[in-house]
Backbone as a chain_set.jsonl record, in Angstrom:
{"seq": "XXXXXXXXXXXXXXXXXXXXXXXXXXXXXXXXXXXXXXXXXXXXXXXXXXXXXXXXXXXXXXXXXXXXXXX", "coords": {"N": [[2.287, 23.475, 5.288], [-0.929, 23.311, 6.499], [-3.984, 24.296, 4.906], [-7.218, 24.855, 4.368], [-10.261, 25.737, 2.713], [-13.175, 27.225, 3.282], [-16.514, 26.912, 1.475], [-19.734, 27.985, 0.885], [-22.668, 27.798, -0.931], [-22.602, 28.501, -4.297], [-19.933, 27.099, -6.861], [-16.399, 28.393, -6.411], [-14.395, 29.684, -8.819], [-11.954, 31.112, -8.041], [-10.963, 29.87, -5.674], [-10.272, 27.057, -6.657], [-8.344, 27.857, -8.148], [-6.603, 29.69, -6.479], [-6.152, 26.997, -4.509], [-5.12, 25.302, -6.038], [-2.105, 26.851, -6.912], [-1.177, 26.588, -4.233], [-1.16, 23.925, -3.885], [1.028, 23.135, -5.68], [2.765, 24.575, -4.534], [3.299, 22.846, -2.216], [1.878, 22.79, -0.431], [-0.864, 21.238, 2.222], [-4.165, 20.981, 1.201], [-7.715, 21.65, 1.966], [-10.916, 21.22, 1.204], [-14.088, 22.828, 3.099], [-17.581, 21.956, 2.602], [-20.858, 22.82, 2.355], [-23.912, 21.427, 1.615], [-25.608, 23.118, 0.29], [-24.11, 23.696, -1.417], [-25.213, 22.278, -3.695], [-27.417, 22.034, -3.526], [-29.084, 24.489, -3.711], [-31.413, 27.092, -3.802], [-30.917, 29.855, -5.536], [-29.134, 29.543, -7.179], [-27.694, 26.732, -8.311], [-29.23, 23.245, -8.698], [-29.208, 20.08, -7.772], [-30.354, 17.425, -6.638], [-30.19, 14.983, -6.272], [-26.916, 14.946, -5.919], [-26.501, 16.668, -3.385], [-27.871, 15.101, -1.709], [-25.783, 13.342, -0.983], [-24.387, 14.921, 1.249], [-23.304, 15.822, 4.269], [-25.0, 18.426, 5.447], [-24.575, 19.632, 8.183], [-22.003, 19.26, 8.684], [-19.836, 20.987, 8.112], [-18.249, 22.712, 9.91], [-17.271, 20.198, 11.714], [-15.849, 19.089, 9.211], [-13.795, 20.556, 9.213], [-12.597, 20.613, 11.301], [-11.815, 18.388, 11.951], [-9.641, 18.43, 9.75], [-7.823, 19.383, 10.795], [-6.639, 22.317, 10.2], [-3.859, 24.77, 9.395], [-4.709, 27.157, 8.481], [-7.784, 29.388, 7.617], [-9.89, 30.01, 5.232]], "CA": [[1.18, 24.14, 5.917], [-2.382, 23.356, 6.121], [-4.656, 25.268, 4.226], [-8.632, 24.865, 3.814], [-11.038, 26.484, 2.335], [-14.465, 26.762, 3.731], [-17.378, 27.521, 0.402], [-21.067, 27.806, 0.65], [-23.119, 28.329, -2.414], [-22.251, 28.009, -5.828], [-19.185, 26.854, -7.012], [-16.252, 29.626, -6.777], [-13.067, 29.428, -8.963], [-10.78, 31.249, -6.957], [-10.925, 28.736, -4.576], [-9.742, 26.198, -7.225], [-6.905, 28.701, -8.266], [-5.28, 29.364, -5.001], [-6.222, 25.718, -3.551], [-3.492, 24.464, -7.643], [-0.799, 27.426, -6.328], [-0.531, 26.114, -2.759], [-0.514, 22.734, -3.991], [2.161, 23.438, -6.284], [4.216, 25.057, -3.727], [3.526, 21.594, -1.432], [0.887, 22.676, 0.824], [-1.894, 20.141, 2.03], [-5.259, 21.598, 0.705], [-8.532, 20.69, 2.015], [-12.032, 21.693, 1.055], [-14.946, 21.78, 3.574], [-18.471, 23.293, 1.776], [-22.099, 22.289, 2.387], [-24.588, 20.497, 0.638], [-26.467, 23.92, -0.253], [-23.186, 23.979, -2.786], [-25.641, 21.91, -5.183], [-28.912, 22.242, -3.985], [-29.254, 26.646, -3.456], [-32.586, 27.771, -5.034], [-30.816, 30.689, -6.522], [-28.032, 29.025, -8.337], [-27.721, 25.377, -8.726], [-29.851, 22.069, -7.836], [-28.976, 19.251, -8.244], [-31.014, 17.12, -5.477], [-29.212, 13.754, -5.737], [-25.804, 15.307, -5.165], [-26.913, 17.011, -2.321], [-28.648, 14.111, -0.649], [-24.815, 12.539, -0.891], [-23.545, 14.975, 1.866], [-24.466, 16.045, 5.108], [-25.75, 19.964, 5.724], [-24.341, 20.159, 9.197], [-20.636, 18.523, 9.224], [-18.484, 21.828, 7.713], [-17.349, 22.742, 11.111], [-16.531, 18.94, 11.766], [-14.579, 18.628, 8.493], [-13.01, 21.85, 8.976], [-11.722, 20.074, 12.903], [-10.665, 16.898, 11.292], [-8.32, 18.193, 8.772], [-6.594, 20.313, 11.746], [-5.401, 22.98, 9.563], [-3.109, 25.435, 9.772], [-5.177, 28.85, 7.8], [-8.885, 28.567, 7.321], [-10.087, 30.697, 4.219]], "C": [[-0.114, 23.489, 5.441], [-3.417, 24.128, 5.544], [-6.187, 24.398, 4.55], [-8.949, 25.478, 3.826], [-12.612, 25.859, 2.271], [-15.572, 27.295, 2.178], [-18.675, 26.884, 1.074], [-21.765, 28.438, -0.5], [-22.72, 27.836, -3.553], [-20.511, 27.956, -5.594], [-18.163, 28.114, -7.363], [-14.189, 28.841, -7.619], [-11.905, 29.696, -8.212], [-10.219, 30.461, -6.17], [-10.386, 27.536, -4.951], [-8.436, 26.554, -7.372], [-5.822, 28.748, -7.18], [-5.049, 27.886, -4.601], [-4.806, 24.999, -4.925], [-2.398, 25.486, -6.758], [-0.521, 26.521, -5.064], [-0.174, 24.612, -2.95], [0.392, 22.22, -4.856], [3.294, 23.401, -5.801], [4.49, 23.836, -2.886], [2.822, 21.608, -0.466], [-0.503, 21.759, 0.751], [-2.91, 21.45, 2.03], [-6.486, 20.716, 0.599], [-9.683, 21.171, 1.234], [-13.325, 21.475, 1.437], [-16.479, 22.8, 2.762], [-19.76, 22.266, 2.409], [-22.413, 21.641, 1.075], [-25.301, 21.055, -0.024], [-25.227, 24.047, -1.506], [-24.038, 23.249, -4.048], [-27.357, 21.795, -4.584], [-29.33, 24.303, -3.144], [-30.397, 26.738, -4.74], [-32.111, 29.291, -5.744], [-29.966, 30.708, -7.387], [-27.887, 28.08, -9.407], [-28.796, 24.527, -7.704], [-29.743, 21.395, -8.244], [-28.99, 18.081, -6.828], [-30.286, 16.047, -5.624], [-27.915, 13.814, -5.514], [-25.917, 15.619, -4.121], [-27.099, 15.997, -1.526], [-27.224, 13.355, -0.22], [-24.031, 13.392, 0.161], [-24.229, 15.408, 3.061], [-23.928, 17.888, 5.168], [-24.548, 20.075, 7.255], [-22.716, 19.831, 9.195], [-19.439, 19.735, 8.258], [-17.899, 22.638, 9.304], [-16.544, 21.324, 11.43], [-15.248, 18.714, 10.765], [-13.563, 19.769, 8.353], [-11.79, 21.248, 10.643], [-10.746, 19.013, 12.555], [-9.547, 17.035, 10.461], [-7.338, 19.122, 9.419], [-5.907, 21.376, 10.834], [-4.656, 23.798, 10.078], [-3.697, 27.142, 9.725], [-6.594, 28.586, 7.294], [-9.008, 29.707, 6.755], [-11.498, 30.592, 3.921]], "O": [[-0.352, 23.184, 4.273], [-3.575, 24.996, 6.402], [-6.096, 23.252, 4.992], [-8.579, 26.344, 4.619], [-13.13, 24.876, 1.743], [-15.158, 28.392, 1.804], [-18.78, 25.78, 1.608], [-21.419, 29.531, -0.948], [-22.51, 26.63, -3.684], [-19.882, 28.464, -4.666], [-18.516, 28.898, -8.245], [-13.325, 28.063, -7.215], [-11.067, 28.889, -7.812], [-9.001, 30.393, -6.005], [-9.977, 26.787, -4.064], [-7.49, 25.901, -6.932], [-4.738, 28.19, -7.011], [-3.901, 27.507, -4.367], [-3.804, 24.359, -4.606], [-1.797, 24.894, -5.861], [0.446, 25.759, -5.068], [0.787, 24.071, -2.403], [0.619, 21.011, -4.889], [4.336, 22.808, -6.081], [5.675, 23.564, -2.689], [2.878, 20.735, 0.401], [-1.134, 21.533, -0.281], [-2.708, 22.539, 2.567], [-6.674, 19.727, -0.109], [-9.209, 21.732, 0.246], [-14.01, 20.602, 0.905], [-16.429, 23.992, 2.459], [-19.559, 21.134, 2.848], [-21.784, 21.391, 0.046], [-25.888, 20.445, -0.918], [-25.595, 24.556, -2.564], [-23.722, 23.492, -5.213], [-28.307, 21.485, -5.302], [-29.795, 24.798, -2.118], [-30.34, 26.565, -5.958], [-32.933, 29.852, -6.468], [-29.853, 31.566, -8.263], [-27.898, 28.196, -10.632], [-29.143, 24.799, -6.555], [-30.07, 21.471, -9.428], [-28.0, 17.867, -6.129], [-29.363, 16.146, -4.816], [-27.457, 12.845, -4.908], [-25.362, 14.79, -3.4], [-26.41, 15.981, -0.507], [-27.3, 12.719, 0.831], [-22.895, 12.94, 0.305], [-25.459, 15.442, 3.109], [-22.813, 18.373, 4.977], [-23.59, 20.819, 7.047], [-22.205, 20.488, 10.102], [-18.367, 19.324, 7.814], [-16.754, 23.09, 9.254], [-15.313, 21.312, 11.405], [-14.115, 18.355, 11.087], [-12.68, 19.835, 7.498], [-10.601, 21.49, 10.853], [-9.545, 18.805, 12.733], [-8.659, 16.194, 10.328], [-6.324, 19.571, 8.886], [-4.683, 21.335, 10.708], [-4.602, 23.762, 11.307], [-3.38, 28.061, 10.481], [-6.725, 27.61, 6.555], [-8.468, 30.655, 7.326], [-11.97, 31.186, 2.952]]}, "num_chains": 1, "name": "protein.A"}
């Protein structure tokens, strides 16, 4: 099965946790998130990570990895 998991914002463990089980069990595991994941004025910033992804393409990478269960 396909799995991804969509995140915006700060970084969430859970999302690490389940994403190790499923890939344990043998499932592909993607992860699509913005670019506010490192630059969010109420969390984290970290402006030259940011600048390394693009803002608009988490629907796109959520199409491209065709999954199966989107989270």
């Amino acid at each position: 099965m396909r799995v991804i998991f969509v995140a915006l914002g700060m970084e969430q463990l859970a999302i690490g946790q389940l994403g190790a089980i499923l890939r344990r069990e043998g499932h592909q595991v993607g992860l699509a998130f913005s670019r506010h994941l490192f630059d969010d004025r109420y969390f984290l910033c970290i402006p030259g990570l940011a600048r390394l992804f693009d803002d608009d393409d988490v629907v796109g990478q959520v199409v491209r990895f065709r999954p199966d269960v989107v989270c």
